[in-house]
Each structure stands twice: as C-alpha cells, then as structure tokens.
C-alpha positions in Angstrom: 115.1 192.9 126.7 119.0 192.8 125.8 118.6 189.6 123.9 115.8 191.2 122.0 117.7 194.4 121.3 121.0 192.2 120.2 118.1 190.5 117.5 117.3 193.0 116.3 121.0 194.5 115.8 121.7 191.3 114.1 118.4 191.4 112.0 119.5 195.2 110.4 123.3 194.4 110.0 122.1 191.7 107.6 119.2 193.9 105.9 122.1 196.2 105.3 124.6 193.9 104.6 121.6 192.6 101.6 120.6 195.7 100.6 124.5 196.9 99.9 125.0 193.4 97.9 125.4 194.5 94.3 122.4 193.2 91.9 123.8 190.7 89.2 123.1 192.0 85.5 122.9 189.8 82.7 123.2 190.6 79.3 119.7 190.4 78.0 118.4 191.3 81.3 120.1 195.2 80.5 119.3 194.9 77.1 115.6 194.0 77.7 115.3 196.9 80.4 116.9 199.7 78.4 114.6 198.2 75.8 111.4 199.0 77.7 112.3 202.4 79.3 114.1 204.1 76.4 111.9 207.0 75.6 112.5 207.3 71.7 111.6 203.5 70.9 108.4 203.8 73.2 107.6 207.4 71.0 107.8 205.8 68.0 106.0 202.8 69.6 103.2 205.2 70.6 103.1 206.9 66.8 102.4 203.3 65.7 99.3 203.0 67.2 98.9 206.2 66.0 99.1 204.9 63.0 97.4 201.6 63.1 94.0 203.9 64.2 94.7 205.5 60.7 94.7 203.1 58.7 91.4 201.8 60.1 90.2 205.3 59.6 90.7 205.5 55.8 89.4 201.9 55.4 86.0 203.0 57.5 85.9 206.1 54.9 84.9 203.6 52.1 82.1 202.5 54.0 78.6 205.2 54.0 78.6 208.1 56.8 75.8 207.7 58.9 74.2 210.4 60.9 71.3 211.1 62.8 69.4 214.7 64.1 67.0 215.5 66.1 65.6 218.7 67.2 63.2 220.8 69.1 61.6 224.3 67.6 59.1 226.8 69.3 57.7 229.4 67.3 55.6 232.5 68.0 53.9 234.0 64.9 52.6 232.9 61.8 53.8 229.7 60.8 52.7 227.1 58.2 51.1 223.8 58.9 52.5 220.8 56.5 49.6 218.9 58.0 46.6 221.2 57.2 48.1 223.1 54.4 47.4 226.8 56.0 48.9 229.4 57.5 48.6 229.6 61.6 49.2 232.7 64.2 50.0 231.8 67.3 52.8 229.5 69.4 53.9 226.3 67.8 55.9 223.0 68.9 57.5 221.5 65.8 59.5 218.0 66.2 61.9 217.0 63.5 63.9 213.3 63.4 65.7 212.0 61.0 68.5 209.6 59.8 70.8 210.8 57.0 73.5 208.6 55.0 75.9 209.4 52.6 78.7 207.8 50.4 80.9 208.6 47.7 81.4 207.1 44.4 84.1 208.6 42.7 86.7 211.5 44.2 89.4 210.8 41.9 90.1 207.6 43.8 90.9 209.4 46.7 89.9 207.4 49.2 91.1 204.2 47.9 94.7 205.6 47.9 94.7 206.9 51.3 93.9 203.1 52.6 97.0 202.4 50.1 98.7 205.1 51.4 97.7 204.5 55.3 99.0 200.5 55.1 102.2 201.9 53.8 102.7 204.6 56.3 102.0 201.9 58.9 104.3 199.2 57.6 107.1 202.3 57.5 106.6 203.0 61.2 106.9 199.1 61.8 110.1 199.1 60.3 111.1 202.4 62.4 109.7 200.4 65.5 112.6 197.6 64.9 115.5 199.8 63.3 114.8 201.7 66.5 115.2 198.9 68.6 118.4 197.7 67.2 119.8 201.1 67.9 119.1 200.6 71.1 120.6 197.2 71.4 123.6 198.3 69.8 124.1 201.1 72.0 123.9 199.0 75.4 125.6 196.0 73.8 128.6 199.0 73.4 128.4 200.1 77.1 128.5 197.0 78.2 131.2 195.6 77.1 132.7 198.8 77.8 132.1 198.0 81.6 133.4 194.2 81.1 136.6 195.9 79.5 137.0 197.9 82.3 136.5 195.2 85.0 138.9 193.1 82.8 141.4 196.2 83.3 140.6 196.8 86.7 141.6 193.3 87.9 144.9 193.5 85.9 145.4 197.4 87.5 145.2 195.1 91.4 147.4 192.2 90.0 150.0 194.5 88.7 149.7 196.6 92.0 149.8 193.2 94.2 152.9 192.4 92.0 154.4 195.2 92.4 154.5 195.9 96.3 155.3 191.7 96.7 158.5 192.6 94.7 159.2 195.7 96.9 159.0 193.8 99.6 161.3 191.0 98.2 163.3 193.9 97.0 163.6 195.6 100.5 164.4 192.0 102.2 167.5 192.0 99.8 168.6 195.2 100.4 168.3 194.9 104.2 170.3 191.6 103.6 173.1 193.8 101.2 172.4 191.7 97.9 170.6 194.7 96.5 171.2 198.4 96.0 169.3 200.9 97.7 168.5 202.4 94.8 166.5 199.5 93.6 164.1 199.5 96.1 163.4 203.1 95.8 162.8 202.2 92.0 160.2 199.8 92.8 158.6 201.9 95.3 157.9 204.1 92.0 156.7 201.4 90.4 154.2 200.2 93.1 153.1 204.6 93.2 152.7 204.4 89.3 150.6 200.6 89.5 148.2 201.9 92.3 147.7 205.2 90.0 146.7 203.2 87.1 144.3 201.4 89.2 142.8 204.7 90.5 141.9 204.9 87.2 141.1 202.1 85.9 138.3 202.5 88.9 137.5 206.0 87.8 136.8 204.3 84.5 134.8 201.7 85.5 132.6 204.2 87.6 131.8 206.6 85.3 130.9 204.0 82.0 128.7 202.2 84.7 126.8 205.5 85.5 126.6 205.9 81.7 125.4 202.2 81.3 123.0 203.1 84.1 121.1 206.0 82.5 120.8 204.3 79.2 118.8 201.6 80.6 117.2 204.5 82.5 117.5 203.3 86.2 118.7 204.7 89.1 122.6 206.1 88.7 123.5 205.0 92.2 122.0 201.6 92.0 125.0 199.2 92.5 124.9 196.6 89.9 127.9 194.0 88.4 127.5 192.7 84.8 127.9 188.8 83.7 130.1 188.0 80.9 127.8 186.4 78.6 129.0 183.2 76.9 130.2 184.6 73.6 130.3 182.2 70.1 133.7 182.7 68.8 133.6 180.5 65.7 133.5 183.1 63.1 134.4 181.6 60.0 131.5 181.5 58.2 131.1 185.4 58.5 134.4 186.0 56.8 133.6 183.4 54.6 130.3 185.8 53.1 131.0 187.5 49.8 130.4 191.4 50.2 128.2 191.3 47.8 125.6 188.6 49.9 125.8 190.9 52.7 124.8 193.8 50.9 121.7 191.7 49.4 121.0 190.5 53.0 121.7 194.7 54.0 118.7 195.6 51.6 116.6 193.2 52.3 117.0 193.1 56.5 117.5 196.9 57.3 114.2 198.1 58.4 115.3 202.1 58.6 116.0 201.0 54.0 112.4 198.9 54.4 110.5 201.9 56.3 112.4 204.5 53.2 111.1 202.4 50.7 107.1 202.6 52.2 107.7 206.6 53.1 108.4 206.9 49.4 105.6 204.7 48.4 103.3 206.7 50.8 104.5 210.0 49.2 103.7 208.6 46.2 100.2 208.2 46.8 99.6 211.9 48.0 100.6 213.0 44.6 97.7 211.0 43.1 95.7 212.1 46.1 96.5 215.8 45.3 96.1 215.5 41.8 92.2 213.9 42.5 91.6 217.4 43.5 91.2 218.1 40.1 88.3 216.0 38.9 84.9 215.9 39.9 83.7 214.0 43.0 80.1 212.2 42.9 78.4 211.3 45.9 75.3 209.1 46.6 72.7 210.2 49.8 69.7 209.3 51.4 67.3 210.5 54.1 64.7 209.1 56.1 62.6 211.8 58.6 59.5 212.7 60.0 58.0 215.8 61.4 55.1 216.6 64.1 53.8 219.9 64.4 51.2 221.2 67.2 49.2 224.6 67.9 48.7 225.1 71.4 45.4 225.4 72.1 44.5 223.5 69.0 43.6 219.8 68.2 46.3 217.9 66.0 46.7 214.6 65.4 48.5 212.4 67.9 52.2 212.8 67.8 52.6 208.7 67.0 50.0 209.2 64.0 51.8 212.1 62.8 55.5 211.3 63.6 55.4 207.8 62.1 52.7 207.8 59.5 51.7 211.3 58.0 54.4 213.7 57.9 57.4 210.5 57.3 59.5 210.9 54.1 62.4 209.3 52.3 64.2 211.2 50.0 67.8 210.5 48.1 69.8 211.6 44.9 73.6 212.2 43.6 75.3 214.9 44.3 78.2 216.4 41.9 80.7 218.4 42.8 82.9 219.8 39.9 86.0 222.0 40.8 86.3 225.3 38.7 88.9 227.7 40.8 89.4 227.3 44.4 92.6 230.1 44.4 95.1 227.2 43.1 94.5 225.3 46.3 94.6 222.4 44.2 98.2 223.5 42.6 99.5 224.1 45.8 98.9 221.0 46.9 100.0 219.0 44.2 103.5 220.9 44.0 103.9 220.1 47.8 102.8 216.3 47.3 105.9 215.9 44.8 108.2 217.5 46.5 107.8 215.4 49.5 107.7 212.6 47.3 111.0 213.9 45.8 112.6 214.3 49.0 111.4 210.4 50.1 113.7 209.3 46.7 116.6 210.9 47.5 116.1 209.9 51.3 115.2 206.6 50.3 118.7 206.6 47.6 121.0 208.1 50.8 119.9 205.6 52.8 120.9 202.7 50.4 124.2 203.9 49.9 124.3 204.4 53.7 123.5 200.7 54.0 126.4 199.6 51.7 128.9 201.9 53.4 127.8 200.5 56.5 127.8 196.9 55.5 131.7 197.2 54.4 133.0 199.2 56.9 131.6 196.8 59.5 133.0 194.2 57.2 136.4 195.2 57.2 136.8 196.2 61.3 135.4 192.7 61.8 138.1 191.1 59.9 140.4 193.8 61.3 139.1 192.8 64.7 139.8 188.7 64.9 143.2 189.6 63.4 143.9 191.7 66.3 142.7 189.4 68.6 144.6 186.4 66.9 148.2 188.8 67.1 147.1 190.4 70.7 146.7 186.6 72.2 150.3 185.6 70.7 151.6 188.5 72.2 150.2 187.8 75.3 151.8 184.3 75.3 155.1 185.7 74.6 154.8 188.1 76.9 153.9 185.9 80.0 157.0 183.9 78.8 159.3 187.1 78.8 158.2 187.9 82.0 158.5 184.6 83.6 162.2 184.0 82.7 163.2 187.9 83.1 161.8 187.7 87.0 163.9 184.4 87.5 167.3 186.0 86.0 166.1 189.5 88.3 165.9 187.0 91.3 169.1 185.0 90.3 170.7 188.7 90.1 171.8 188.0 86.2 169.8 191.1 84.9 169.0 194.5 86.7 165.7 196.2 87.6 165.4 198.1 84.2 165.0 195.3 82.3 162.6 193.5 85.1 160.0 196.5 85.0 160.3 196.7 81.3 159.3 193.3 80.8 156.7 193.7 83.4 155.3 196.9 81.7 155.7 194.6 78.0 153.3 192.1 80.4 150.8 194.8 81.7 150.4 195.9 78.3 150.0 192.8 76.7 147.1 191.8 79.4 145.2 195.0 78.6 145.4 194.6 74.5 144.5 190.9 74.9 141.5 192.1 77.0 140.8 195.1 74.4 141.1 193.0 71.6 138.8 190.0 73.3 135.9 192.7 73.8 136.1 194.6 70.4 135.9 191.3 68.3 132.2 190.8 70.2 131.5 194.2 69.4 132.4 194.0 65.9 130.1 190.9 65.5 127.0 192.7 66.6 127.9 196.0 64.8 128.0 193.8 61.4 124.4 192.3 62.3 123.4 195.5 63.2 124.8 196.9 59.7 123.4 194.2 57.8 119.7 194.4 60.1 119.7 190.8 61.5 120.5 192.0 65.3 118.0 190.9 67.6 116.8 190.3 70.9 116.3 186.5 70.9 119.2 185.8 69.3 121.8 187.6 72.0 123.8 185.2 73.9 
C-alpha cells in the first residue's frame, strides 16, 4: 500500500510538473489562432455569406415567380353554380387549385442592375474579408515582437544583474584585502539595487504585453506560453531598391480596403439607376392554370376527378402595365438618397487613395530609417563590448576608478537594449510596408 501511495505521488508531481511546462508558440501558430477567434474578421466573414445569398437572390429574380394556392370554401345561402349555370340555396363545398407564374419584362432594368449591383457588393466584402485579415496580422505580428523585445531585454536585465553582484563580490574580496576603498563597494552595491530594479521591470513588461498578446489571439490570459523567434530574411535590398512610385502602383492595385472602395462606389452607382427606374413603366408577363369543383349537399354533381380535371380547368394569361403617375415623391426621395450615398462612396473611395499613398511612403521612409538604425545600433554595440572589455581590465589592474567602470558598463547595457530594439523594429517595419502596400499574408510569414 505505501509503494502504491509513493506511485501515485510520483505520477501527480509529473502531471504537475507537465501541466506547469509553458506551451511553445510559433509565429504562425499565434497568427493563425488570433486569425480564427478574432471577432471582427469572423463578422465580416459572416456578412459575406450574407452577401453571397444575395447575390443569388437577385440572379433568381430574373427567373419567373412561381406560386401555387389552394383552398377550401363552405357556403350557406344562395350561391351560383359554374357547372349548371343557376343559382342554388343551400350549403355548398367549393374546391379551388391552381398554379400562378409571373415574370417581368421591363422595370427600368431594375433587376438586371441589382445582380450588377449584388456581384459588386460581394466582391467589396471579399476585399473587406482580406484587408480585415491583414489588420489582424499586423496587429499580432506587433505584439509579438513586442514580447521577443522584451525577452531580449529581460535576459540582458539578469546578465547585467549577474554582472553586477560578480563584481561586488570581486569588489568586496578587494576591500577585505585593503586594495579597494570602502566606498567602492557600497557604490556597486547601488549598482547591483538599480540592475535588479530594471529587471523587475523588464519582467513587469514582459508580463503585461504577454497578457495583451494573450487576449488578441483571444485565449486564456493565464495560459503560460513562450514565443519562438521566427527565422527572419534580412536581405532587404531589393525593397529599398523599389522606386516610390512602383509601390504606390503595387498600393492601388494590392490594398483590398482601396479594391472593396472602388466596388462600394460601383455598387452605389447602380442604386442611382436603380432609383431612377422608379420612374418608368414596369411590364410584366403572367399566367394561370386552375380548376374548381363545386358540390350541393344533398345533390348529385359530377365526380370531383371529372370536374376538377376536365370541366371546370382553365388557363388564362396576359401583360400587366404598371405606369407611375405620383406616389408622394417616393421616387425623388429615393433617387436623391441613391446619389448621395454614391457621392459619399467617391469621396470615401478618393480618401482612401490618398490614404494608401500616405501610407505607402511613410512605411517607406521608417523602413529605410529602420535598417539604418540597425546598421549604426550594431556598430555601436561592437564598440561598446570593446569599451567595456578594456575598461573592466584597467578597473581590475586599478588604472581607472569605479566611475568610469559603471559608465562604460551602463554605455554596454544600453548598447545591448538599442541593438535588440533596433533588431526587432527593422522586422516590424518590413511587414508594416507589405501591409501598406496590401501584399501581407499568411503563407508567406516566416
């Protein structure tokens, strides 16, 4: 019984020694999962189906309306018999069937542009669909390298605190010994307090972008989770290389929010000629195919299958024109509403181009602003490590004093954290240009 109850000790330590093992994120992998739970991308994902049953609605207007009835009357009185041709007292069963069609042939080619204008709405919702996507991706791609920038800083903070207490220690040998003052071990002790403050929060940091990361992609805020650093293309060159003018073309003709302005205004469009058919006459084709069968209780009538399908059967069709006169300026009203929605789609649709260009060169210019700081940060780096190096060999050969040491060590620090910032912003820059120019996708995410 012990050696059972020691099993199954052992057995939940290493459940809960699992279950506390952080889950490993990739890239895509929290890319792909904010993509699926984010609740404005499915919305607009829902009003495309929306849409999509729309358009198969206006195309299934073109076709004939179909309809059938079918109905049961009693009546108690005088009545008249079709059948006979007289009039009858008493209580009578009528039966009545038939099948009515109906299609239009001209309604100011109403129907043709809602199919136009149902194809365009859809393709406009498409394009939301994707822009809507690549919002999303921009906005994770931004937290998480916000949460790889603060890792980065995080492991520095520790170096720089290990650092710092290993030369307080050195420090305190030396001053036991009488080769240093005092004073500079008190110094240091400061500088190990202000090292294991910045880690604090650097930690605080990291915590709070993680929960932020955490309820974009819409999982659980206390889920413990670390993040991979994807392997990130650095040869740029043929970016900067692009004339601004190529990228503007490529802007216009990628950007799905300037693609989905460009059918809104073409769907507004058509309601203006679909108001304005409210003005002419509409002319309709129908058709009707019935029968009857009527019965006086107590008296003898044909069969119901003799009357119903051979004596009282008809067919019966025509035209029908309907010619507007004055409906209380419904028609105006309409039309004056049609154009200004289709104004307000052009000067949408004109914003959103110059939004595009404005877009396209500032993410232009903070790229190239980017990859020069990231050039000048990693030389500055170099020379730091360098500075650093020699200046803790003349500290420990007692040719330079503590100031200088924990100067060149903050110089170092600092240097390590702008290396780091600069490493993460270029790879941010680079997606915020394909995002500005509309090639950001998915698939093509490293």
């Amino acid at each position: 019984m012990r050696i059972l109850t020691q099993i199954l000790v052992l057995v939940l330590m290493a459940t809960v020694s699992v279950a506390q093992n952080p889950v490993q994120l990739s890239f895509k992998e929290a890319v792909q999962t904010a993509i699926k739970n984010n609740v404005r991308l499915n919305q607009e994902k829902n009003q495309l189906e929306l849409n999509q049953v729309q358009k198969s609605s206006s195309i299934g207007r073109l076709a004939p309306s179909v309809s059938s009835s079918f109905y049961a009357v009693r009546i108690d009185g005088n009545s008249f018999n079709q059948n006979e041709g007289k009039v009858e007292n008493g209580v009578r069963d009528n039966l009545y069937g038939s099948i009515d069609a109906q299609i239009t042939v001209f309604n100011g080619f109403n129907r043709i542009n809602a199919v136009t204008q149902s194809n365009a709405s859809l393709e406009a919702q498409q394009y939301l669909v994707k822009r809507t996507e690549q919002d999303v991706i921009s906005l994770v791609s931004s937290q998480y390298l916000q949460v790889l920038l603060d890792n980065e800083l995080l492991k520095i903070s520790q170096n720089n605190v290990e650092l710092q207490k290993k030369q307080a220690d050195q420090i305190k040998t030396q001053v036991e010994l009488g080769s240093k003052a005092e004073v500079d071990f008190i110094s240091q002790d400061a500088q190990v307090k202000s090292a294991e403050l910045s880690m604090l929060r650097a930690r605080v940091t990291l915590r709070n972008d993680k929960a932020t990361l955490a309820q974009t992609m819409l999982i659980d805020p206390q889920a413990d989770f670390d993040l991979d650093d994807p392997s990130w293309n650095t040869n740029f060159t043929a970016i900067l290389d692009q004339n601004l003018d190529v990228l503007y073309s490529n802007a216009l003709a990628n950007r799905a929010d300037y693609m989905s302005a460009i059918q809104n205004e073409k769907a507004a469009r058509l309601g203006v000629s679909m108001a304005k058919a409210g003005y002419y006459p509409s002319l309709a084709a129908f058709g009707s195919y019935g029968s009857a069968y009527n019965k006086l209780q107590g008296s003898m009538a044909r069969p119901f299958p003799d009357q119903f399908f051979n004596d009282n059967t008809y067919f019966q069709y025509g035209l029908s024109l309907s010619i507007p006169i004055f409906n209380g300026l419904q028609n105006r009203v309409a039309t004056v509403r049609s154009k200004v929605l289709h104004d307000n789609a052009v000067l949408n649709k004109a914003s959103i181009e110059n939004t595009v260009k404005s877009n396209v060169l500032r993410s232009h210019q903070n790229f190239q602003d980017a990859i020069l700081a990231y050039q000048s940060a990693e030389s500055q780096l170099k020379a730091a490590e360098l500075s650093f190096q020699l200046e803790k060999e003349r500290y420990d050969l007692g040719i330079t004093d503590l100031v200088q040491f924990t100067q060149s060590n903050q110089n170092y620090v600092k240097a390590q954290g702008d290396f780091a910032q600069a490493k993460y912003t270029i790879m941010f820059q680079k997606i915020l240009l394909d995002y500005a120019i509309g090639t950001l996708r998915f698939d093509d995410l490293p």
